[in-house]
MITORRO-786101 format. One record per atom (N, C-alpha, C): residue number from 1; chain; atom name; x, y, z. Coordinates in Angstrom, 3 decimals. Layout:
     n   chain   atom         c1         c2         c3
   NUM       A     CA          X          Y          Z
...
***
This chain:
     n   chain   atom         c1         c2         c3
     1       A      N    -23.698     17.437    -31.468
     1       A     CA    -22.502     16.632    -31.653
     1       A      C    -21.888     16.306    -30.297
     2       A      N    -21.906     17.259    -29.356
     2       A     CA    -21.071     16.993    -27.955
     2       A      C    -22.166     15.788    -27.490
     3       A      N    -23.629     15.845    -27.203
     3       A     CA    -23.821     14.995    -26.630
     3       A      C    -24.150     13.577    -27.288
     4       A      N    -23.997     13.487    -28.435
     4       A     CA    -23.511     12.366    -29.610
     4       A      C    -22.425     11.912    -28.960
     5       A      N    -21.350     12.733    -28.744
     5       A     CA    -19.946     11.694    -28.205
     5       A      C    -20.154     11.342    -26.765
     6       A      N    -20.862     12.105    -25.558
     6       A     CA    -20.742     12.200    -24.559
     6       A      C    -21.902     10.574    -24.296
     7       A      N    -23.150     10.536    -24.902
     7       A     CA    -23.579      9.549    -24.860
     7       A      C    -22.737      8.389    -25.472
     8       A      N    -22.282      8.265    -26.394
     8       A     CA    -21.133      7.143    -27.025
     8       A      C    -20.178      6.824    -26.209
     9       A      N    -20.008      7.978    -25.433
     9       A     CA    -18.587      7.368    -23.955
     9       A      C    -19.721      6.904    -22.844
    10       A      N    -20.950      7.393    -22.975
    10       A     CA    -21.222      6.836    -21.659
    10       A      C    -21.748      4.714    -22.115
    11       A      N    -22.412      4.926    -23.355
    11       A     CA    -22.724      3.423    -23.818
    11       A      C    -21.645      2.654    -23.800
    12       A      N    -20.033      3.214    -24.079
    12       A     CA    -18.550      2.301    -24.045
    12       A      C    -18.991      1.918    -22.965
    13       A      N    -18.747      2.735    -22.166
    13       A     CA    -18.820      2.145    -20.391
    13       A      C    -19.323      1.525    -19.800
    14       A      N    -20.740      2.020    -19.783
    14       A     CA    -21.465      0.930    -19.779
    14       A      C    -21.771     -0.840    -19.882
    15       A      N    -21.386     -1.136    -21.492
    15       A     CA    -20.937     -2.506    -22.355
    15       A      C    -19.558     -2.861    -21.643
    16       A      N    -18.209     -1.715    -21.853
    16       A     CA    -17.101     -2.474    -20.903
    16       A      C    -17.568     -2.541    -19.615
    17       A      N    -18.230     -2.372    -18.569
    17       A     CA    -18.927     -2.622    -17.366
    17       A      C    -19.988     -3.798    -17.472
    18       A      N    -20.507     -4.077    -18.189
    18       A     CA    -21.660     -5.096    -18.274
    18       A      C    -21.008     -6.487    -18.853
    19       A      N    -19.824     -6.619    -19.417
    19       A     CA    -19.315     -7.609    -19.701
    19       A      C    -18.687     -8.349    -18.891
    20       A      N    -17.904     -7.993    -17.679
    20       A     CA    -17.244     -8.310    -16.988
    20       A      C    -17.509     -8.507    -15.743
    21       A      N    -18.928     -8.118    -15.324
    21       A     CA    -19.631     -7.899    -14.094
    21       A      C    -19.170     -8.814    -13.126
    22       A      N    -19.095    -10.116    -13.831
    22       A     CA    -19.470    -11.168    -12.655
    22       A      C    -18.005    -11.428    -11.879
    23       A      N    -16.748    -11.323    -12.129
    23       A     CA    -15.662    -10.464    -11.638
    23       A      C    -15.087    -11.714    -11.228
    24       A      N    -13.686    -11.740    -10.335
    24       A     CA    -13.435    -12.781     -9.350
    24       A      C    -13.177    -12.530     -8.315
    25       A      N    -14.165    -13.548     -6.992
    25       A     CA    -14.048    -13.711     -5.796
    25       A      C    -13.544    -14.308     -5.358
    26       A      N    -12.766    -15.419     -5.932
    26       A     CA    -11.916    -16.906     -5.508
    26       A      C    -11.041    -15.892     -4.393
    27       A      N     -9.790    -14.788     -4.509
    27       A     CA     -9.195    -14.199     -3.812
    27       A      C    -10.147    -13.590     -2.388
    28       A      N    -11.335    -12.979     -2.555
    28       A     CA    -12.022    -12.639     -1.074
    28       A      C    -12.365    -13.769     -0.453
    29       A      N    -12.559    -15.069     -0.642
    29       A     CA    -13.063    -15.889      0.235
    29       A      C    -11.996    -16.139      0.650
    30       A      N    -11.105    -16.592     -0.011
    30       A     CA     -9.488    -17.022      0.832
    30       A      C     -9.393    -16.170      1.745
    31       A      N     -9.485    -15.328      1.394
    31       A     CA     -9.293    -13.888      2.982
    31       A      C    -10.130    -14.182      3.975
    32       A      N    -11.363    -14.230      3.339
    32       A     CA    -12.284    -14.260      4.595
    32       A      C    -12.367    -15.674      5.599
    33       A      N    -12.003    -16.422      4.773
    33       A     CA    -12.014    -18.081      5.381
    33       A      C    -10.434    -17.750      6.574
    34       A      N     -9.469    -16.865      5.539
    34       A     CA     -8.561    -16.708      6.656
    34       A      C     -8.548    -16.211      7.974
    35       A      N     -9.429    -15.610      7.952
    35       A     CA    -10.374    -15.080      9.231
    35       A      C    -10.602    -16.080     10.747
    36       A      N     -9.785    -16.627     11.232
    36       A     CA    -10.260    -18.292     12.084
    36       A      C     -9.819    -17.336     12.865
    37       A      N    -10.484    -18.257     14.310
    37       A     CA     -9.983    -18.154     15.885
    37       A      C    -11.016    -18.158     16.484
    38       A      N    -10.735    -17.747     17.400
    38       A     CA    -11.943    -16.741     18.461
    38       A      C    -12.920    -15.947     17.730
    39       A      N    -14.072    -15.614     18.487
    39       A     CA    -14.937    -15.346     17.854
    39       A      C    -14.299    -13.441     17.798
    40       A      N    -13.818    -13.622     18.884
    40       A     CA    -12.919    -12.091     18.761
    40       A      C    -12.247    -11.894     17.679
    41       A      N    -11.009    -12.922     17.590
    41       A     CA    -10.145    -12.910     16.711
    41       A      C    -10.700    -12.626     15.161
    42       A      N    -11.741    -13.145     14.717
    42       A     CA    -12.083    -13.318     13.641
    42       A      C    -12.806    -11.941     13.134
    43       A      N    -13.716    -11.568     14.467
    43       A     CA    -14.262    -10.220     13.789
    43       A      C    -12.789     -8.727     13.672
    44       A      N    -11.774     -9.250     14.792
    44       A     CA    -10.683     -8.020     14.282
    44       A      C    -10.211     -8.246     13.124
    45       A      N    -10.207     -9.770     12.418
    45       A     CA    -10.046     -9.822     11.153
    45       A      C    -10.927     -9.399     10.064
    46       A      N    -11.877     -9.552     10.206
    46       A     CA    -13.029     -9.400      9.135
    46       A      C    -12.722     -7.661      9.293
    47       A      N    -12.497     -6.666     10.320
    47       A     CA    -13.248     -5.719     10.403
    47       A      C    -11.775     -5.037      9.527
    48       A      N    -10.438     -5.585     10.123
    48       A     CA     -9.373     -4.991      9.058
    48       A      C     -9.762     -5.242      7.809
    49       A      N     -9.798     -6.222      6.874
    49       A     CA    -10.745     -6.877      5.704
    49       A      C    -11.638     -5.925      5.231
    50       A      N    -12.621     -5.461      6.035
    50       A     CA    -13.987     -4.218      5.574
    50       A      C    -12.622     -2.935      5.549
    51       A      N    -12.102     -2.538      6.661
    51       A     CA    -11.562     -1.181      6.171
    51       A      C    -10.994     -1.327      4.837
    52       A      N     -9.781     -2.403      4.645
    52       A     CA     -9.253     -2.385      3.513
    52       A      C    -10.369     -2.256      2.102
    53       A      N    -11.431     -3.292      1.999
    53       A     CA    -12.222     -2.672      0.918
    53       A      C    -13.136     -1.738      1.023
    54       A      N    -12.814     -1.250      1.790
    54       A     CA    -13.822      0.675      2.062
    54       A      C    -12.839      1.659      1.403
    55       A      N    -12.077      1.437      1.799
    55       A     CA    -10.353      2.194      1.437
    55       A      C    -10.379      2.319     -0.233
    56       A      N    -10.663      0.480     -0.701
    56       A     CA    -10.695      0.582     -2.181
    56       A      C    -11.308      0.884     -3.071
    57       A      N    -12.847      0.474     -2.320
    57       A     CA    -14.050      1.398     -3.288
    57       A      C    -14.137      3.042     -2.913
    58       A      N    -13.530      3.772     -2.160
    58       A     CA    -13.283      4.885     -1.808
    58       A      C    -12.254      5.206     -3.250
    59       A      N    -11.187      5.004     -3.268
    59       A     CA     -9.920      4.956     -4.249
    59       A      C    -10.722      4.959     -6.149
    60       A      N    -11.465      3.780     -5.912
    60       A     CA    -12.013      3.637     -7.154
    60       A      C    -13.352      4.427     -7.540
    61       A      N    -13.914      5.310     -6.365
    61       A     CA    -15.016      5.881     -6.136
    61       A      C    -14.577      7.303     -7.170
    62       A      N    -13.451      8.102     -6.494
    62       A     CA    -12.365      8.963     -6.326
    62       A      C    -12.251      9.073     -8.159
    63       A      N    -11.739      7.611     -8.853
    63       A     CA    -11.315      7.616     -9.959
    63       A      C    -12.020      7.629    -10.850
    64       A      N    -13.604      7.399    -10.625
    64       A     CA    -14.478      7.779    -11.439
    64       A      C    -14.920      8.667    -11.801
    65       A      N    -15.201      9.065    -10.651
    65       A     CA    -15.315     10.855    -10.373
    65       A      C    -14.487     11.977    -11.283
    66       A      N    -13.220     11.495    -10.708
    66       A     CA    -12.177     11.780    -12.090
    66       A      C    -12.172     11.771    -13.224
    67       A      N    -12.717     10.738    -13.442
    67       A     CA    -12.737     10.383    -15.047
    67       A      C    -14.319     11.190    -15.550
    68       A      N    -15.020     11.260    -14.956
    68       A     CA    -16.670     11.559    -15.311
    68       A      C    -16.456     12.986    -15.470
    69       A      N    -15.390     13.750    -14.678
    69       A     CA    -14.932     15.395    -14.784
    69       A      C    -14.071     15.561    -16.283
    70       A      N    -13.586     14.490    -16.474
    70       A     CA    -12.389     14.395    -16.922
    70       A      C    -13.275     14.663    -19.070
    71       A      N    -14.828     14.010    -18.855
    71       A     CA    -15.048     13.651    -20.067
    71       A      C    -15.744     15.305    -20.043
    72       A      N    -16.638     15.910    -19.072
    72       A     CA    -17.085     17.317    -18.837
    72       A      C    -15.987     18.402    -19.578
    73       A      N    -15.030     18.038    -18.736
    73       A     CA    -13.555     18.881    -18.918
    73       A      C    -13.584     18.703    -20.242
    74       A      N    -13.043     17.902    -20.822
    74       A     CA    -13.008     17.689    -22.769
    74       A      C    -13.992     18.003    -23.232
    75       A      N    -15.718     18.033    -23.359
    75       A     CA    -15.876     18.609    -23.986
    75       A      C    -16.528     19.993    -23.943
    76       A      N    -16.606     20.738    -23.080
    76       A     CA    -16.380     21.851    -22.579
    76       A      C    -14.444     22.743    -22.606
    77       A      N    -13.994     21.925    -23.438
    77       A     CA    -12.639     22.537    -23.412
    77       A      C    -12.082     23.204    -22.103
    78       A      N    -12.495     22.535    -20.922
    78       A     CA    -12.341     23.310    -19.546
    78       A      C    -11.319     22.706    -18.694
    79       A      N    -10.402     22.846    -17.764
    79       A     CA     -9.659     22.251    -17.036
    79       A      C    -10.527     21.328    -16.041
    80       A      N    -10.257     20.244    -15.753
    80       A     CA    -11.282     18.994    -14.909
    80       A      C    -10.746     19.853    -13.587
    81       A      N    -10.303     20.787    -13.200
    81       A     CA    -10.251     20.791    -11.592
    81       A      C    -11.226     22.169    -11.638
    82       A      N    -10.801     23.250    -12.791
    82       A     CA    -11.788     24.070    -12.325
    82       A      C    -13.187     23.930    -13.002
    83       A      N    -13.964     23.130    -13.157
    83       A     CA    -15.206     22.866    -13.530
    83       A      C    -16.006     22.154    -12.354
    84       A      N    -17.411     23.023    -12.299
    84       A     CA    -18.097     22.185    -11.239
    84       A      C    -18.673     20.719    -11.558
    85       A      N    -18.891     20.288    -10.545
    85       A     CA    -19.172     18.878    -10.522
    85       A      C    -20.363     18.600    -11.889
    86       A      N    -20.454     18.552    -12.796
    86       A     CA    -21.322     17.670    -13.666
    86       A      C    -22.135     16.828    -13.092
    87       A      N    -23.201     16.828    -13.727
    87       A     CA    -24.567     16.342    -13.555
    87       A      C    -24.407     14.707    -13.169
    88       A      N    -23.533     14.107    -14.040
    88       A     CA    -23.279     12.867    -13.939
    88       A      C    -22.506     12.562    -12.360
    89       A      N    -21.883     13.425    -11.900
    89       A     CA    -21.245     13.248    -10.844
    89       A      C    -22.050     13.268     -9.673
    90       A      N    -22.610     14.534    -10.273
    90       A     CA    -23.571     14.685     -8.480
    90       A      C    -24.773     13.673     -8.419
    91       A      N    -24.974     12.835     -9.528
    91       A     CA    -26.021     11.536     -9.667
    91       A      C    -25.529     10.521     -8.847
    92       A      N    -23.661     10.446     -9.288
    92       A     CA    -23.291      9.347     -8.894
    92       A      C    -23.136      9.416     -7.236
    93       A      N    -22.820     10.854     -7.048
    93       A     CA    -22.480     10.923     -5.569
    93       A      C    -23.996     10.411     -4.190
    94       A      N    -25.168     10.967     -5.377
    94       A     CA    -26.702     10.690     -4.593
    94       A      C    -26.574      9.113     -4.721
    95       A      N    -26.147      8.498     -5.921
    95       A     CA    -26.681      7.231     -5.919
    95       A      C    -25.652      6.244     -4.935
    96       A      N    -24.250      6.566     -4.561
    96       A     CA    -23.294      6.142     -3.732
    96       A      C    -24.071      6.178     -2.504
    97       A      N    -24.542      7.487     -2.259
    97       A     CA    -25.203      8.028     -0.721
    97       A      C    -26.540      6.714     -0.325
    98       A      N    -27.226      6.278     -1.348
    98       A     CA    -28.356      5.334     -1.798
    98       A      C    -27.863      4.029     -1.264
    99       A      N    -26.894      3.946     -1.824
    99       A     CA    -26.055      2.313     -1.903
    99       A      C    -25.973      2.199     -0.326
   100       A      N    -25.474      2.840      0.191
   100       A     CA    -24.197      3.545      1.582
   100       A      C    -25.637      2.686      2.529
   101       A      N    -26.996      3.635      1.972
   101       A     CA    -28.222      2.902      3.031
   101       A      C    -28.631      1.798      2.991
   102       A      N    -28.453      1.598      1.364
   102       A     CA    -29.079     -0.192      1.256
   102       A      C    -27.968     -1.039      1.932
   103       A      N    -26.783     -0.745      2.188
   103       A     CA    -25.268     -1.910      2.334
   103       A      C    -26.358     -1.976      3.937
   104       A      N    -26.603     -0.701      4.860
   104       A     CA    -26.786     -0.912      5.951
   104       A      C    -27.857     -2.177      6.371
   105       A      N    -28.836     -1.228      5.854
   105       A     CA    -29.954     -1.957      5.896
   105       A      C    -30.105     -3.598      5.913
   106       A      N    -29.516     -3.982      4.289
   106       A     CA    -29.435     -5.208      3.499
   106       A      C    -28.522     -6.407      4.803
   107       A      N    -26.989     -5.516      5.470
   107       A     CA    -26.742     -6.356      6.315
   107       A      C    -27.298     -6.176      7.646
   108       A      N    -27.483     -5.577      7.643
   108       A     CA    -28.226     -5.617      9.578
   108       A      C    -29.425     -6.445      9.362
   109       A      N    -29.770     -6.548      8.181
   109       A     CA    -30.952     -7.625      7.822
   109       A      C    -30.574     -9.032      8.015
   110       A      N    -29.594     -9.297      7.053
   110       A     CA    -29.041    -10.423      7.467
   110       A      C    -28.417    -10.608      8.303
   111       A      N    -27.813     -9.938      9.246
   111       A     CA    -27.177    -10.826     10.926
   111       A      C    -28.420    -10.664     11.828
   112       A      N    -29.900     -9.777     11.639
   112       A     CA    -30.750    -10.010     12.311
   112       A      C    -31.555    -11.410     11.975
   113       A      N    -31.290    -12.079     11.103
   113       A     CA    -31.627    -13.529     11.164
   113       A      C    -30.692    -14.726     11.948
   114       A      N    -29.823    -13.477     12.840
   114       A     CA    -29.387    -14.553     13.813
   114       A      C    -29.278    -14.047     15.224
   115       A      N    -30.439    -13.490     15.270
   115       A     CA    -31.041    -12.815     16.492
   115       A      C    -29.898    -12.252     17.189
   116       A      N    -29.206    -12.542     18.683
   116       A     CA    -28.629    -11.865     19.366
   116       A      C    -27.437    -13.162     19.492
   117       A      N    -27.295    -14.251     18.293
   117       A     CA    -26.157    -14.797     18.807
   117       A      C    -24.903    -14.347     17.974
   118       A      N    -23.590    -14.661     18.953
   118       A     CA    -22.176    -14.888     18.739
   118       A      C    -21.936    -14.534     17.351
   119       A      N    -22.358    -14.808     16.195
   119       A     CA    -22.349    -14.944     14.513
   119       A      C    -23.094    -13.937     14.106
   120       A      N    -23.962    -13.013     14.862
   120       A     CA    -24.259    -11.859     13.723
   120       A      C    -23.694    -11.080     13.514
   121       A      N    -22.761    -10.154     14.647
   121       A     CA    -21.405     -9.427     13.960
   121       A      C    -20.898    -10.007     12.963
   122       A      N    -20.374    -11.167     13.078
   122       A     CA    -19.593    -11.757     11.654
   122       A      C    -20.290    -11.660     10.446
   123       A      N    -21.649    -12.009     10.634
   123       A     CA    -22.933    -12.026      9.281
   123       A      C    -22.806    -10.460      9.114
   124       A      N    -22.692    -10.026      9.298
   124       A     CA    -22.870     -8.508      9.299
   124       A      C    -21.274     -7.941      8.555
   125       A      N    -20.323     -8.258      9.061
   125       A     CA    -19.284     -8.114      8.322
   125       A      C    -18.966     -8.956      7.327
   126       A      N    -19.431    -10.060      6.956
   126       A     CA    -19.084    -10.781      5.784
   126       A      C    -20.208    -10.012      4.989
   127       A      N    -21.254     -9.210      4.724
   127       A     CA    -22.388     -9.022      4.354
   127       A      C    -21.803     -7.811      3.892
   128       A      N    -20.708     -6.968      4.453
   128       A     CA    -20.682     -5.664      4.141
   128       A      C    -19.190     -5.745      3.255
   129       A      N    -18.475     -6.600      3.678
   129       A     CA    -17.323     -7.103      2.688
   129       A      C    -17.525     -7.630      1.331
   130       A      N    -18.613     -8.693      1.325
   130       A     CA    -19.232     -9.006      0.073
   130       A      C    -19.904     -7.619     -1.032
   131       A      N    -20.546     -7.021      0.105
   131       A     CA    -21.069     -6.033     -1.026
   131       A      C    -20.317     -4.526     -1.463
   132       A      N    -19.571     -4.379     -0.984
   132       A     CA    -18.924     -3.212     -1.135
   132       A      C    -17.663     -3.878     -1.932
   133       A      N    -17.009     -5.301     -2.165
   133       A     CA    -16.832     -5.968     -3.326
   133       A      C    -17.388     -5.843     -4.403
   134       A      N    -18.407     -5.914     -3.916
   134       A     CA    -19.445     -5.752     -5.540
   134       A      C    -19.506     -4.715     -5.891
   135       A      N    -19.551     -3.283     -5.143
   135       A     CA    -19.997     -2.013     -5.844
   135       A      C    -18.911     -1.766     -6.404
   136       A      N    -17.386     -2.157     -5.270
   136       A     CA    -15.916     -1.952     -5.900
   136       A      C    -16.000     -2.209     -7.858
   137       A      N    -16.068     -3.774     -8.082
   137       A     CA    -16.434     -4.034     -9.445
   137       A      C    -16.808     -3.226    -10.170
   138       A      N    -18.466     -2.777     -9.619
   138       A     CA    -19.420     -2.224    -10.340
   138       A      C    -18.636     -1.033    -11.053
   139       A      N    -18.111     -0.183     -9.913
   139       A     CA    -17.716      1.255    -10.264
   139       A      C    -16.118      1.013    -11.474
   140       A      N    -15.235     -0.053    -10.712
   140       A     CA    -14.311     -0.143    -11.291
   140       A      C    -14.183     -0.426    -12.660
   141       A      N    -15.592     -1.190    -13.882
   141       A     CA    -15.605     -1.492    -14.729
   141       A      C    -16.379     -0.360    -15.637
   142       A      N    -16.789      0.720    -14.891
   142       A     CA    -17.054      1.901    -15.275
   142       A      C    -16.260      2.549    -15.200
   143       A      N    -15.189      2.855    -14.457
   143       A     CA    -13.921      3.249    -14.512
   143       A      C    -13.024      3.393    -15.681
   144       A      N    -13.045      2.065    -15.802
   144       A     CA    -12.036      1.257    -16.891
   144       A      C    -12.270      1.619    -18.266
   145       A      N    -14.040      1.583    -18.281
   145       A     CA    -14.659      2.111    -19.917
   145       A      C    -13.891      3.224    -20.269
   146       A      N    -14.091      4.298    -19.453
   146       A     CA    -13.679      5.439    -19.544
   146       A      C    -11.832      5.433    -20.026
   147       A      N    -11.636      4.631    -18.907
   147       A     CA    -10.265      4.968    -18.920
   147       A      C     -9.754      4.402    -20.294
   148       A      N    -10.413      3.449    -20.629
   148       A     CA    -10.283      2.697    -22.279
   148       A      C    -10.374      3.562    -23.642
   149       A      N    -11.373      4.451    -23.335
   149       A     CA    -11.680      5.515    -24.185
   149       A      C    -10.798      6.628    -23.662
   150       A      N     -9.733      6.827    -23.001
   150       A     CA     -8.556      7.790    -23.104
   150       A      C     -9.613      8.917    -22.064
   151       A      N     -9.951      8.917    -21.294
   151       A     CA    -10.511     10.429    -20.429
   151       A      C     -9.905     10.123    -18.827
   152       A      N     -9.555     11.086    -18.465
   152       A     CA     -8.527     10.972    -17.044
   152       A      C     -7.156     10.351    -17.608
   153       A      N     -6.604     10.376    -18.459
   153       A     CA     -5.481     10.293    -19.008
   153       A      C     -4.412     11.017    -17.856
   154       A      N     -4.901     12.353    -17.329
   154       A     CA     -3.830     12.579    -16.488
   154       A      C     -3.343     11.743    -14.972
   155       A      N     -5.095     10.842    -14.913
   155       A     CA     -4.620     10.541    -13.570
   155       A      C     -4.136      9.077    -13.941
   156       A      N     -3.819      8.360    -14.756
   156       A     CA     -2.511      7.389    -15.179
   156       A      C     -1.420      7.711    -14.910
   157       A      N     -1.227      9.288    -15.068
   157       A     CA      0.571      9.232    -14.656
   157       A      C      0.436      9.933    -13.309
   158       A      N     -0.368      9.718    -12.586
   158       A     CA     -0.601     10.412    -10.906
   158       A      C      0.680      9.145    -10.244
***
């Protein structure tokens, strides 16, 4: 029966995550287009831009985590702080660690298609802003399942 419900919260999540995927970017390009000047100017912009969404998929990283303890905690009748990390967590934490190499990789790939000029820092930071956007989503609509189905209830009133 526990893992009857525990799979049923993980399929919510899932479906509320898979519906909504494709998300909106209209707001990051405005940012990033806001980005003008110097070629200086633009990468101190882009690079404030990357901290801020490192900051957020960090935040939303944080809240999953939460919530993934949060469903352990319920049905184990256990408090979510003193229970060790669940299986699901320490997956998510390897598969974050996974992502962390492909973001590298994926952009140093793409500003190395502009060899050693002026524009591959920028390719490189629009490359890592775009995708850590995306994982933001990814995680956040897994988040949300959860949070839809009532688990991390406490960290709503944080």
């Amino acid at each position: 029966i526990m893992y009857t419900r525990l799979m049923l919260a993980v399929i919510g999540a899932v479906l509320a995550g898979s519906i909504a995927l494709a998300g909106d970017t209209d707001n990051s390009a405005k940012e990033q287009k806001s980005c003008t000047g110097s070629n200086y100017e633009m990468r101190v912009c882009l690079i404030s831009l990357l901290e801020r969404r490192d900051k957020e998929l960090k935040s939303t990283f944080d809240d999953l985590v939460f919530r993934l303890r949060s469903i352990e905690a319920f049905f184990s009748n256990s408090d979510v702080v003193a229970i060790p990390d669940p299986k699901a967590v320490l997956e998510l934490r390897q598969v974050q660690k996974l992502w962390g190499q492909f973001l590298g990789a994926e952009c140093d790939w793409e500003s190395s298609l502009h060899g050693s000029g002026s524009i591959a820092p920028l390719v490189s930071l629009g490359c890592r802003i775009g995708l850590i956007e995306a994982r933001n989503r990814q995680l956040g609509y897994l988040r949300d399942g959860y949070k839809n189905q009532g688990y991390g209830e406490d960290l709503d009133r944080r």
